[in-house]
N, C-alpha and C positions, 0 to 999 in steps of 0.2 A: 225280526228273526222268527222262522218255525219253533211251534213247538218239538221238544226233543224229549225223548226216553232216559228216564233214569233206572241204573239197575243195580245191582250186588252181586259178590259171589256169595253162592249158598253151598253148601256139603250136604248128602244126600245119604242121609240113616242106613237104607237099608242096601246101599252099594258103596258107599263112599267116595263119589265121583265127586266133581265141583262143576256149577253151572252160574250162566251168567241170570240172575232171575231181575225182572223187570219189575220195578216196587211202585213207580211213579210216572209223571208224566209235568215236565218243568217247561211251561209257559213263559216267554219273556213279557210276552202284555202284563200278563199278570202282575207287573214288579211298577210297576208307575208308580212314583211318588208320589201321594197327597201331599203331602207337608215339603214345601221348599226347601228344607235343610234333610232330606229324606235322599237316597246315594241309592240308585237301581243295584246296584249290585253290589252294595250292604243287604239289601231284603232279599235278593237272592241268596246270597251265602249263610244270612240266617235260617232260608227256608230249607236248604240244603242240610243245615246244623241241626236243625227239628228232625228232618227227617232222619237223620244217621243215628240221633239218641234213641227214636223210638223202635228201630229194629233191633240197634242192641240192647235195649232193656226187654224185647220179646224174645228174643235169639233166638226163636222158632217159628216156620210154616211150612205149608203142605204146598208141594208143587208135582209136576207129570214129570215122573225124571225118563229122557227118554235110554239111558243108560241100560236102567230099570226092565226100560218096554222093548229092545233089544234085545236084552238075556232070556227076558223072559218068553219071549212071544217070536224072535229069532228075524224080524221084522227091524228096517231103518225105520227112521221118523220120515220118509215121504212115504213109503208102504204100507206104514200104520196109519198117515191121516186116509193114505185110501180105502184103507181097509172099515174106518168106523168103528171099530172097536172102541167098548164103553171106556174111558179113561179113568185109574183110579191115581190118588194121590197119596203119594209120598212124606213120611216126615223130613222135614229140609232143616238146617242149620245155618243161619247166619255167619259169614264167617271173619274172625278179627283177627288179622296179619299180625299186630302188636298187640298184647296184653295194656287194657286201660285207652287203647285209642278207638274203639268202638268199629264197626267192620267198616269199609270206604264203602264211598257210591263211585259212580262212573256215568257220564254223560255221551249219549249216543253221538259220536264227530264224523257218522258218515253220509253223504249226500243221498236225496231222495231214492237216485237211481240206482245205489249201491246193493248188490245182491245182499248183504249180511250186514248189521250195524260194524260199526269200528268204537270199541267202547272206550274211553279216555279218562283216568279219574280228574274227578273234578271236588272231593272232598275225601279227606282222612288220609291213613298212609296202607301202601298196598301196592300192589303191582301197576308202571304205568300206565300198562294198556293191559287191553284183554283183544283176543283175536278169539272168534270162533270156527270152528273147522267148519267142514263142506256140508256137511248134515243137514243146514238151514234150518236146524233145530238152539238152544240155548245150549249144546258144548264149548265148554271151554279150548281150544285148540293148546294140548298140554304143556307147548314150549312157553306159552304165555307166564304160565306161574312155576317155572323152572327157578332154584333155589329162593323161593316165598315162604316153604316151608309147609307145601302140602304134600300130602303123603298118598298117591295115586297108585302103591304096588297095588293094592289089594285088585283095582279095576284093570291093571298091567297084567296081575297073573292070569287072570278070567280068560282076558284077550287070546295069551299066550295057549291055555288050554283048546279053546277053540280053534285058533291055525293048528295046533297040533294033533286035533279030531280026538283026542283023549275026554274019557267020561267025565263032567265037571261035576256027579252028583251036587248039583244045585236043585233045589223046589222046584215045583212045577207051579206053572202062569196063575195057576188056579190058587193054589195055595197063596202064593204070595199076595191074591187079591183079598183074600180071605183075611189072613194076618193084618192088613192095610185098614182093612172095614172093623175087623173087631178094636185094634187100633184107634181108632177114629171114634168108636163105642166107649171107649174106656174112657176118651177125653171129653164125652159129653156126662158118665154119671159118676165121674170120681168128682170130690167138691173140689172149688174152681182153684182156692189157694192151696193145691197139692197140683195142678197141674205144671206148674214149672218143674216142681224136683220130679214129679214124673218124667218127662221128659229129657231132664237134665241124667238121670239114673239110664232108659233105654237108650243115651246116645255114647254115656261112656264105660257104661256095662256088656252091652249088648252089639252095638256097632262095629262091624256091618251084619246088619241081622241075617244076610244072604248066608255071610258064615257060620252064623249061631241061631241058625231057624228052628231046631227043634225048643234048644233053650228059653228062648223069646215068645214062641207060641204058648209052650205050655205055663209061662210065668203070666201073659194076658188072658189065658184062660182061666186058669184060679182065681187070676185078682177079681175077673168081671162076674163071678160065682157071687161075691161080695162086693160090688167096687166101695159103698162108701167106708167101710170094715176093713177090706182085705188091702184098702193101698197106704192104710200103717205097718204093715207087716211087709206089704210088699217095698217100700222105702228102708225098711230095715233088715230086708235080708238080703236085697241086692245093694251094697254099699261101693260108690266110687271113690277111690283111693290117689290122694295126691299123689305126682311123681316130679322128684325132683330131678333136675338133669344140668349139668356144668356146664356141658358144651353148647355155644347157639349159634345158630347158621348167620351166614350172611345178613344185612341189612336190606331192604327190599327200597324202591324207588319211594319219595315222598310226593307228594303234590306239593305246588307253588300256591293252592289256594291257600285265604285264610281258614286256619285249624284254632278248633276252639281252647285245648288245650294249651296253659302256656309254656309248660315245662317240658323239657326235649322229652322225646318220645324212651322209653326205654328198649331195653335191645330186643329185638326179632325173639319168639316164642318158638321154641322147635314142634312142641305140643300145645293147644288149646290150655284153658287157664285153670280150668275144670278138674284133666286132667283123665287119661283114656289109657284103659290098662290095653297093653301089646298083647299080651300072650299070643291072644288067635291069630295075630297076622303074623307073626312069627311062627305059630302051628303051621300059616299056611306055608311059608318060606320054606321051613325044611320041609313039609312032603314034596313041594316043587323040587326040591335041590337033590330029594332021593329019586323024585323018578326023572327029571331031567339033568340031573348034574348042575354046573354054571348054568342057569338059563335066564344073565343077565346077559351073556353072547346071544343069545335070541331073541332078547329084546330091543337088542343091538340092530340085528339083521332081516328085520318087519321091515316091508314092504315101504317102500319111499317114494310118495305120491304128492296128489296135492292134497293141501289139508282139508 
């Protein structure tokens, strides 16, 4: 059997989109047992196992959201690989369907000739498949993770603005690249054991930074005035706040593979585990609702193609 792509869904800081990102690359040669009492596909499922621990104990990376290069630059992903523009990167989140089940992977099941993979999980629990739209970029095609419990108004309102040719005061290309690099400065001279709650604090403080880009700029630019000084201070003045909530959505599909866990899965997480204050996307909900009224009828009534 070919080698096959293995990938995750990531969440995407600075818009909040979800994409399929490609972590690995699962060889079946590779699995041959030495040892006769040795099960190919025991060592596969273990290596599978390795790999799901190690991205959720990083629960972050930088990826090219093309969501990102869209808004920003006004450009699809085949426009932009024509165009050559420098690519800059994004903070990404790993994303865990379940609280304690670690995010799924998914195994490429579509044939060489196939224009776009057909992603399948093949370890953790999550949605069965993933479908990507026509972009032949890593979008997720949004019916894919229809009640999973990700929260895509925010990249729905964007959308909505745009057909409606209203001013989306959003940053310009420029800025956002700016933000991204100082970003990315911050993660090389702040010391190494503050980089988690670093980033743990800009994704549930501050996300989606598209929203709260003055905020976010002017807190990495203080901090980077001082980084190894100013990111006690800056950990202590932007603090994120548990929320608790009663109600939880639906259960999502599980995989038949072996799961390392042995205790049933607990129920569906409406929010991350961390715990990511609304406000803003709520701020943005009603200016949508004062200047378009319902304009879930208009999310309704977008254009129906293929995907």
């Amino acid at each position: 059997m070919a080698p096959r792509s293995v990938a995750t869904v990531v969440e995407c800081l600075m818009c909040k989109s979800h994409l399929a990102l490609k972590i690995a690359v699962l060889d079946p040669e590779s699995f041959r047992p030495i040892l006769s009492f040795e099960n190919p596909a025991d060592l596969q499922s273990d290596w599978l196992v390795d790999h799901q621990e190690k991205i959720t104990k990083r629960q972050y990376t930088t990826a090219i959201c093309p969501y990102c290069v869209s808004i920003g630059q006004g450009l699809n992903w085949a426009q932009w690989l024509e165009s050559h523009e420098d690519a800059y990167l994004q903070i990404v989140r790993f994303v865990e369907f379940e609280e304690g089940e670690g995010a799924p992977l998914y195994l490429n099941d579509a044939p060489k000739t196939a224009n776009k993979p057909k992603w399948k999980i093949c370890q953790g629990v999550g949605p069965q498949t993933l479908e990507l739209d026509s972009s032949r970029s890593y979008k997720i095609y949004k019916k894919s993770y229809r009640g999973s419990g990700l929260d895509g108004s925010f990249i729905d309102s964007v959308e909505i603005r745009m057909m409606s040719g209203s001013d989306l005061q959003l940053p310009a290309d420029s800025e956002v690249r700016a933000l991204c690099s100082d970003i990315q400065l911050a993660l090389w001279k702040i010391p190494s054991d503050k980089v988690g709650e670093f980033l743990h604090v800009l994704d549930g403080y501050f996300s989606p930074f598209l929203l709260n880009f003055d905020e976010v700029r002017v807190a990495i630019t203080a901090l980077l005035d001082d980084p190894f000084h100013g990111i006690t201070q800056f950990l202590e003045t932007y603090v994120v706040t548990e929320e608790v909530h009663e109600e939880k959505p639906e259960p999502v599909h599980t995989s038949h593979k072996k799961h390392k866990p042995t205790s049933p899965p607990p129920a569906m997480r409406e929010n991350r585990s961390h715990g990511v204050k609304r406000e803003a996307r709520r701020r943005l909900d009603m200016e949508m609702m004062e200047e378009y009224g319902d304009y879930s009828a208009m999310k309704g009534s977008k254009r129906k193609g293929k995907k």
